[in-house]
N, C-alpha and C positions, 0 to 999 in steps of 0.2 A: 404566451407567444402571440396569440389572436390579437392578446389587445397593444402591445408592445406596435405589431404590426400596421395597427388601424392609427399611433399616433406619431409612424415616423413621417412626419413630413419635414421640407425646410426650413419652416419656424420651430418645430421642435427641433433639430439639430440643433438652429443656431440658440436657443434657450440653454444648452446642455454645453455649446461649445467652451472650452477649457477647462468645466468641472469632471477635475480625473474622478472625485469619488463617484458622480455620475456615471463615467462612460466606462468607469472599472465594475463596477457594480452588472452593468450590461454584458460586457465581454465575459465574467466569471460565471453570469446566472439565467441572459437570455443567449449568450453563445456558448455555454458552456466552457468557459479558459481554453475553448478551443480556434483557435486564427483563422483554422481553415475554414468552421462551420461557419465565420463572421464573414470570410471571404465571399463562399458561395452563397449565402446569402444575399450580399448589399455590393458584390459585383456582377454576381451571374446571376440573380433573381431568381436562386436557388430555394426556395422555404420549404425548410420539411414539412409543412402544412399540407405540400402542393398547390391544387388548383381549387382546393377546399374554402381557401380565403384570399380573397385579393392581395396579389402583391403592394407593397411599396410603390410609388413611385421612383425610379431608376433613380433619378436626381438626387432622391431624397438619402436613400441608399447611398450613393457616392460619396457624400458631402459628409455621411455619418462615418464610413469607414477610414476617411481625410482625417476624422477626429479620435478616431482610434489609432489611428499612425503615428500622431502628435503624442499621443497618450504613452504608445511604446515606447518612442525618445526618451520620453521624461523619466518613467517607471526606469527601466535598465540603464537609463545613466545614472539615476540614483541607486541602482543595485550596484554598479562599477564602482562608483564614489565608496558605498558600505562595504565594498569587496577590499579597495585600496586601503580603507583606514581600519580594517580586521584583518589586513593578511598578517602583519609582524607578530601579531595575538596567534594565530591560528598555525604560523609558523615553528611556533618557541612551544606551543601546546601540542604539536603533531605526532601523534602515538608512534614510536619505533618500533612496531609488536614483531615478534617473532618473524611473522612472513613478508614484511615491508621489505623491499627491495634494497632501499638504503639501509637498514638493519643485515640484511643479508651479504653484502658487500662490505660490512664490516667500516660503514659512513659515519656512525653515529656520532661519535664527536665533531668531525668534519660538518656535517650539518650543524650542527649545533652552533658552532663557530661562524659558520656563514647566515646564521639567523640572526645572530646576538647582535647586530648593529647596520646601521644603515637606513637608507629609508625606505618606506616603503615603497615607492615607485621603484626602488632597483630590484624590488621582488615581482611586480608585476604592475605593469603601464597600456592600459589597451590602448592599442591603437585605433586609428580612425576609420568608422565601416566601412566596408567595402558594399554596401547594399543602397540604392538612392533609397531615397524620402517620396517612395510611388506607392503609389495602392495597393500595386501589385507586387513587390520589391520583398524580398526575405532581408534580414541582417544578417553579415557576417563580421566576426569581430576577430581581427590575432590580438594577441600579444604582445608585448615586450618583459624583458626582466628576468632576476634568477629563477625564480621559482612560479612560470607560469602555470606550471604542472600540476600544481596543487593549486592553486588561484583556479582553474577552472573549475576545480570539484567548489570550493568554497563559494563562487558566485554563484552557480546550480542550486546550493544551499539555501543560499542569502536570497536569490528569488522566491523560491517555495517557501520560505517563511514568512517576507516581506508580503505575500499577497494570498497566501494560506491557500495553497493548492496541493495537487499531489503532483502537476505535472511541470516538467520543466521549461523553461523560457522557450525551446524551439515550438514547443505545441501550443502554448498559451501567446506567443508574438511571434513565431516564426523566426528567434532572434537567438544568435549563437553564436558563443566565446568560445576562441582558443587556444592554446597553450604555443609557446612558440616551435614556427615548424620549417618552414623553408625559405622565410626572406632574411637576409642578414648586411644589411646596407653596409655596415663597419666594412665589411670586406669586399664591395661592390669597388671595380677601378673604374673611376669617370676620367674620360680625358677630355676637356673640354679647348674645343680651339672655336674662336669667334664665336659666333649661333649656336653653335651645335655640338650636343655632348654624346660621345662614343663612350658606351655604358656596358660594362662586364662585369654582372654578378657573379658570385662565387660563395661555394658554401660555406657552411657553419663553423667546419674544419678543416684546414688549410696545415699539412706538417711540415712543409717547408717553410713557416714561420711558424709555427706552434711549437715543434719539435726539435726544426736542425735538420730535421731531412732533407733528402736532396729532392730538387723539383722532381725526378724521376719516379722519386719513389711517390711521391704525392700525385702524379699522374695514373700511377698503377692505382692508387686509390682510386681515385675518379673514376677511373672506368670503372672497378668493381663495383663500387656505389652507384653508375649507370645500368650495370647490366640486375642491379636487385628493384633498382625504380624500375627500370622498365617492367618488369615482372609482375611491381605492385599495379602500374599503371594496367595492367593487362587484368588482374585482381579487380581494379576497379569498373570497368568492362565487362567483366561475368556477374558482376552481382546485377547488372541491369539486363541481361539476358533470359530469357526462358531457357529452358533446358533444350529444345528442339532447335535454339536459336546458338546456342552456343556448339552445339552439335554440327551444326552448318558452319559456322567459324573453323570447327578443329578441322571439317571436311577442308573448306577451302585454304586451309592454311598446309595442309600435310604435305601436300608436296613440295613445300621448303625444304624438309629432311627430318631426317628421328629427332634433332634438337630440339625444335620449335616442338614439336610433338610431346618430346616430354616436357619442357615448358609451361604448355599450355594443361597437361595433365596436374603439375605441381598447382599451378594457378587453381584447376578445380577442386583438387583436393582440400587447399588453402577455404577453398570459397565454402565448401560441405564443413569443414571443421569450426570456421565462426558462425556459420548458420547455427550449428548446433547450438556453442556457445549462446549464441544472443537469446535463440530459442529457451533455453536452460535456463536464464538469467530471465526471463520473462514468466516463466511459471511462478515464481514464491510474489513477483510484483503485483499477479493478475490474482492472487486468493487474497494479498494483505490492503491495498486499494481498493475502499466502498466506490460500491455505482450505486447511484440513482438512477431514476427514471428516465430515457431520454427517446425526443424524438425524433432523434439520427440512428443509424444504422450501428450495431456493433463493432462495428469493422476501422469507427472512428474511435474510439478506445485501443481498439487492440493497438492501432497505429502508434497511438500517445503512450501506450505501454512498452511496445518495440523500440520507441525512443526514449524513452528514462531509460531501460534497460542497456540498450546500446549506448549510452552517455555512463553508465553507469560503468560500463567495462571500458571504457575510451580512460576516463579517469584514474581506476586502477592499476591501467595499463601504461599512464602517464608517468607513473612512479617510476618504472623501474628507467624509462626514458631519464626520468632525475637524476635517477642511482648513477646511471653510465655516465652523465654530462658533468656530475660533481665527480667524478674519477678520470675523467680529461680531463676537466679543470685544475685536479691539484695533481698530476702529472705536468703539465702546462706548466704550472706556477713551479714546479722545482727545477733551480736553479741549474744543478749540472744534474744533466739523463745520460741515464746508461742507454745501450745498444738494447736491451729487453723493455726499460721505460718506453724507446719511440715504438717499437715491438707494440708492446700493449696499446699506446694511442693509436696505432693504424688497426686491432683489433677493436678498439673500442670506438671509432671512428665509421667503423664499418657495423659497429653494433646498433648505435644509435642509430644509424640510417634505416637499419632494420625495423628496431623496435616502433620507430619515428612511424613507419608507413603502417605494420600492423596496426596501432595506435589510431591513426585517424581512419582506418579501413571503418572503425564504429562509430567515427564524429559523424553531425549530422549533416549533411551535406555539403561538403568540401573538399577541393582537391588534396589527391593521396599524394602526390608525388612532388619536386623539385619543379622538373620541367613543365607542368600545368598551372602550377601556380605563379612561376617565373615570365611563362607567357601569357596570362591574360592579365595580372598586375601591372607586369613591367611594359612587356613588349605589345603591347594592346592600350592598358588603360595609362600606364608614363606615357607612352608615346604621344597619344590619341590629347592630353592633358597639354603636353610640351605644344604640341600642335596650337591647339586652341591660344596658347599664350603668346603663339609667333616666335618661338624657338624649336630645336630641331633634333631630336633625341633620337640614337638611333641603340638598340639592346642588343646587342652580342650571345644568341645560347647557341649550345651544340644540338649537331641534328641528333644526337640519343634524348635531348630534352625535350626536342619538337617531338621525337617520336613517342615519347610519355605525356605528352600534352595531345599529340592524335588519340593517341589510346583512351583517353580518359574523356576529350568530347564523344568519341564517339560513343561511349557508356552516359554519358550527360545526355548526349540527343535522346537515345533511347530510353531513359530513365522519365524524359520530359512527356514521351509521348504513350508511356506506360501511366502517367502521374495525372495527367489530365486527360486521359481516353474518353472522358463522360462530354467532355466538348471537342473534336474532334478540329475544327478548326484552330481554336485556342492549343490545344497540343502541336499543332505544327509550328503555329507563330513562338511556344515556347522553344521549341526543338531548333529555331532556326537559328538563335544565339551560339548553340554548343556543335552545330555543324556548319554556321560560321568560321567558329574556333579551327573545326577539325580541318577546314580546306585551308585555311591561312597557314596552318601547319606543315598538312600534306603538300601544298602548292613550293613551300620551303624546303621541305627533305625531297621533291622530286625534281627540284633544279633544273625546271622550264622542260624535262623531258615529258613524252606523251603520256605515261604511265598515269597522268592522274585525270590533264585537261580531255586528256581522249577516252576515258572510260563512259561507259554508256550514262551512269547514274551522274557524273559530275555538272552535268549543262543547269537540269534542272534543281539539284540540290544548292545550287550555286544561286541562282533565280529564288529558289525559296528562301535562302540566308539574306539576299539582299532584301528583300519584299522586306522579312522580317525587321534589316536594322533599319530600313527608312519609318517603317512602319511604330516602330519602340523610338522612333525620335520625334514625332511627330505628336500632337497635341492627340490625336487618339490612342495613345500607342499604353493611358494608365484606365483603359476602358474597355474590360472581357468584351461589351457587346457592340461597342464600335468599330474592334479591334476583327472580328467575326467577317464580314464582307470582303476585306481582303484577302481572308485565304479558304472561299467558299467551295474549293478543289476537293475538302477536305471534310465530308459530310458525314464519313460512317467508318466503324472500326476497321472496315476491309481497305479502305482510305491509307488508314495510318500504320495498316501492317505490309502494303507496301513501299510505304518511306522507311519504316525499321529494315524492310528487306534491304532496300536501297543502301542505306548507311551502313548498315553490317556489312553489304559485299564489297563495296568502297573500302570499307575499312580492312576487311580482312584482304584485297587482292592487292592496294595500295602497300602496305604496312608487309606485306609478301614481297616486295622490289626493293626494302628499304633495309641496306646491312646495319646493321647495329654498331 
């Protein structure tokens, strides 16, 4: 590392610029395949050395981590390429063992038949990141196609092979694929007059054209599948909570009535039972993975261990999400249904949405729900896109989807400002995207009434969200230590558990005025 340290300058960058054997070689051995330790190194000037040996030059740093960024493109579009031309192999070869979901459901030939032809892109097509090409930028990648479900276990795979690690692509590039989960454009209605396009999403499953049902009865669905997102959204929320902080939630929410009450009980129960799980699925990882020596702290492992492990149940959990989607489907596909066929689709319409949200409760960080994802895709980054081009998009969700898109920044804010607490300024400029999110929301479900702009917290949370996106658009905005001066408010942990207070009470007094 000394001497690594002593020859980054930006002649050696640019010497090394485009040889991936190079810069992969670095990432695996002097940052250990780990993203973060490349991070805090060559953007925060982080060296586990300390002050033992001179840092890098900052520049020199930047210009290196630019070249690892490039590095990630290339590596994981080539894992996607090797993912797409092995799924129909990995498809036709996919064990039915006793406990497989689709074996359980009594699928097997049903898959079988849905393997046997086609091409591969109709089993799985990623789509385009959601993450820019910043410094600072994670990847997020969905889906398209039948069987994205197992396409993500096999890319996870095809990584850790292709570059001989034990850990998987969110720890080694902060880069992560997903199975398909809540965009489905086929059934998105644009109506477009002149300029400007009136755009209403809509989900996955629709029984009044699936089924034959009547719009009524597809409306009861909706709502039912509202009120279980909302629930997961809320799920999403407690996992970024301390226990003392979710304690002060249930307090400020109680006097809604016994529902919210038990509600928010079921939420925690929810939240102790995957704890467990992941917990559980992390013991046989943490004794069968060799360590080496390293001069980061433990705590960076355990991390990369908690995420194979959570990937690892997100995957197996993906299954049975399969099972239910290929039993709508050949429901769907049969010609004349009985009154128990629509019967079973509206239960298994309602399953999927279930299984859908437990499922990515263990992805690596991504929204749980419909309406979080719906609004910062659609109604945020369509919009924001349409804008730029001089056309005029405007997205249609309901206030129960804004309210599962509140709930879920405001566990985003706090997860931001739990995630980078070691820079305290930098945790607030993180935070200020996801309580962006959360007032654009809340500003939406409280329909110009006082209940949101006249709370104490909303003036300057509002203040800090804007600082944030001028500040993320601005040529400083891919630079930890540039980025520092603008939100110097924010010097010390006592700092940032005042803005947690802030946004949790926002959240839980807001979302208390807001019927479902």
């Amino acid at each position: 590392m000394t001497a690594f340290m002593g020859r980054l300058t930006p002649e050696y960058v640019q010497s090394i610029s485009g040889k991936d054997d190079v810069l992969q070689k670095l990432l695996l051995e002097i940052f250990e395949s780990d993203w973060t330790k490349a991070k805090e190194c060559l953007l925060f000037d982080r060296w586990p050395l300390g002050k033992t040996v001179k840092a890098p030059h900052h520049s020199a740093s930047l210009s290196l981590m630019g070249e690892l960024v490039k590095l990630r493109t290339r590596v994981c579009n080539a894992v996607a390429s090797t993912t797409q031309r092995t799924i129909l192999q990995q498809l036709q070869q996919e064990p039915l063992t006793a406990s497989n979901p689709l074996h359980l459901a009594g699928l097997d030939a049903a898959f079988r038949l849905e393997v046997s032809g086609g091409s591969a892109e109709l089993h799985f097509s990623p789509l385009t990141s959601t993450g820019a090409e910043k410094l600072t930028s994670d990847i997020d990648v969905a889906s398209g196609g039948l069987n994205t479900e197992i396409a993500v276990r096999l890319f996870n795979t095809n990584f850790r092979q292709a570059l001989r690690v034990n850990w998987d692509p969110a720890t080694v590039f902060d880069y992560n694929v997903y199975a398909a989960d809540w965009i489905f454009p086929q059934n998105f209605v644009d109506v477009v007059v002149g300029n400007t396009t009136e755009r209403t999403p809509r989900p996955e499953d629709i029984l009044a054209t699936d089924s034959g049902e009547s719009p009524q009865t597809d409306a009861r669905l909706q709502r039912e599948r509202a009120r279980l997102l909302v629930t997961a959204s809320l799920l999403h929320l407690r996992r970024s909570c301390t226990p003392s902080e979710w304690a002060s939630y249930l307090q400020q929410r109680a006097s809604e009535g016994a529902l919210i009450v038990t509600q928010l009980q079921v939420v925690n129960n929810q939240f102790a039972a995957f704890s467990a799980e992941i917990a559980a699925a992390v013991t046989p990882l943490r004794a069968s993975v060799p360590r080496s020596p390293s001069l980061w702290p433990d705590s960076y492992v355990e991390e990369a261990l908690e995420t194979r492990a959570r990937n690892q149940i997100y995957q197996n959990r993906l299954l049975r999400v399969k099972a239910l989607r290929l039993s709508y489907k050949l429901l769907k596909e049969t010609a004349t249904k009985t009154d128990a066929d629509r019967q079973q689709m509206y239960t298994l319409a309602m399953q999927i949405t279930e299984a859908l949200t437990d499922s990515i409760y263990f992805a690596n960080e991504v929204y749980a729900t419909e309406g979080a994802t719906l609004h910062a895709t659609q109604a945020i980054q369509k919009v924001a896109k349409a804008r730029s081009e001089g056309r005029i998009l405007v997205v249609h969700l309901t206030d129960t989807q804004y309210l599962q898109s509140f709930h879920e920044n405001v566990g985003d804010a706090l997860h931001s400002l739990s995630h980078y607490e070691s820079d305290p300024s930098y945790a607030a400029y993180r935070a200020g995207k996801y309580i962006e999110r959360m007032l654009l929301a809340g500003e939406i479900l409280a329909k110009g009434a006082p209940v949101l702009r006249g709370h104490q917290s909303y003036a300057f949370l509002k203040a800090l969200a804007e600082k944030a996106a001028v500040v993320k658009a601005s040529e400083d905005g891919d630079d930890p230590v540039k980025i520092a001066p603008f939100f110097q408010d924010y010097k010390s942990a006592a700092d940032l558990v005042l803005l947690r207070k802030a946004v949790l009470k926002l959240g839980a007094e807001l979302a208390g005025k807001i019927p479902e």
